[in-house]
N, C-alpha and C positions, 0 to 999 in steps of 0.2 A: 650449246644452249638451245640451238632450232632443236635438236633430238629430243633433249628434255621435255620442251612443249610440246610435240609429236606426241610421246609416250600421255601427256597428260591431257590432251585431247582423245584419246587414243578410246573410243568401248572398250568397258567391260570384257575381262572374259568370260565364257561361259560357265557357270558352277562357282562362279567369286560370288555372287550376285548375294546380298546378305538378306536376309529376310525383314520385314516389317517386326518389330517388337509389338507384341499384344497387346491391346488398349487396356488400360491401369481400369482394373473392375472399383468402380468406388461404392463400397454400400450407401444405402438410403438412407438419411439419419431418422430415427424413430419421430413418431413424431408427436407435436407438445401436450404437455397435460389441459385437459377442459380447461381444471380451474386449482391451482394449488392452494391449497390455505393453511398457511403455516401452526406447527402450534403454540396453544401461547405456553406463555413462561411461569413456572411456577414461582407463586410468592412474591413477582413484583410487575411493575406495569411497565414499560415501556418509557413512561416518561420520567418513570425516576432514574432509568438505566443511562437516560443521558446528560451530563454535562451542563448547568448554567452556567453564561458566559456574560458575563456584564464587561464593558468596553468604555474606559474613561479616559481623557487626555490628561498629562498631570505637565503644564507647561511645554517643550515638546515631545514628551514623551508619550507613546500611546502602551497604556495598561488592560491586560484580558486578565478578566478573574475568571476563575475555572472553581465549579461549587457542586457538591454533590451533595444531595439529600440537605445542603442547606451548611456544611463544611466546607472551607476554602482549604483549597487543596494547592493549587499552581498556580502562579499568575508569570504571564507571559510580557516583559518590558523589550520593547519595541524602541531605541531610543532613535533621534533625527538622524547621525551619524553614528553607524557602527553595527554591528550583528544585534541581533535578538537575544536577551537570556531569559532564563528561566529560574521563577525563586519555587521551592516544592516547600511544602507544610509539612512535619511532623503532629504525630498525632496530639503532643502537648503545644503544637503553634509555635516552632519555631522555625524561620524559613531558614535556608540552604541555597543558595546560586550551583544551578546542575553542572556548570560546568567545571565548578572547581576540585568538583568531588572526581574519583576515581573510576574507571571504565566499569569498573566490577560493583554493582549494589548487590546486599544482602537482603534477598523478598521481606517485607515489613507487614503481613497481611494480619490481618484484625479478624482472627476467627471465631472467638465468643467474649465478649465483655461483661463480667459480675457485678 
């Protein structure tokens, strides 16, 4: 065992000697714009792109309506014990609990109405 600590006190030999690895060049990140200004969106405003949310107690249940352009879409039931669910609207207003439905939806999008 004394050998062993010998040996690993022991210098280098000559030509073992391993070299420093090169300092990691990092580029400079560019740097930021003056002033970005996004553009707007055609054909709608910003405030209609978001979500009204009215928030009522119903006993202790806490209710989020979620409303778009003025259509309830989802509301969100929050009850005192137990998970959160979710009722979705159909376009004729019938609602659905999302959880009872199936992993897989089929897209329901509303591309021109006559």
């Amino acid at each position: 065992m004394l050998l062993l600590g010998g040996l690993a006190a022991a210098p280098p030999l000559p030509g073992a000697e391993r070299p420093a690895p090169p300092p990691a060049a990092v580029p400079e990140p560019p740097p930021p714009p003056e002033q970005y200004d996004p553009p707007d969106l055609p054909g709608a405003e910003v405030d209609e792109l978001e979500p009204e949310v009215t928030i009522t107690t119903r006993g202790t249940e806490i209710h989020e309506e979620y409303r778009l352009n003025g259509q309830l879409y989802m509301v969100k039931v929050t009850p005192a014990k137990g998970r959160p669910y979710y009722l979705i609207y159909d376009e004729v207003g019938r609602a659905r609990r999302s959880d009872l439905e199936p992993d897989i939806m089929v897209p329901n999008w509303v591309i021109k109405r006559f």
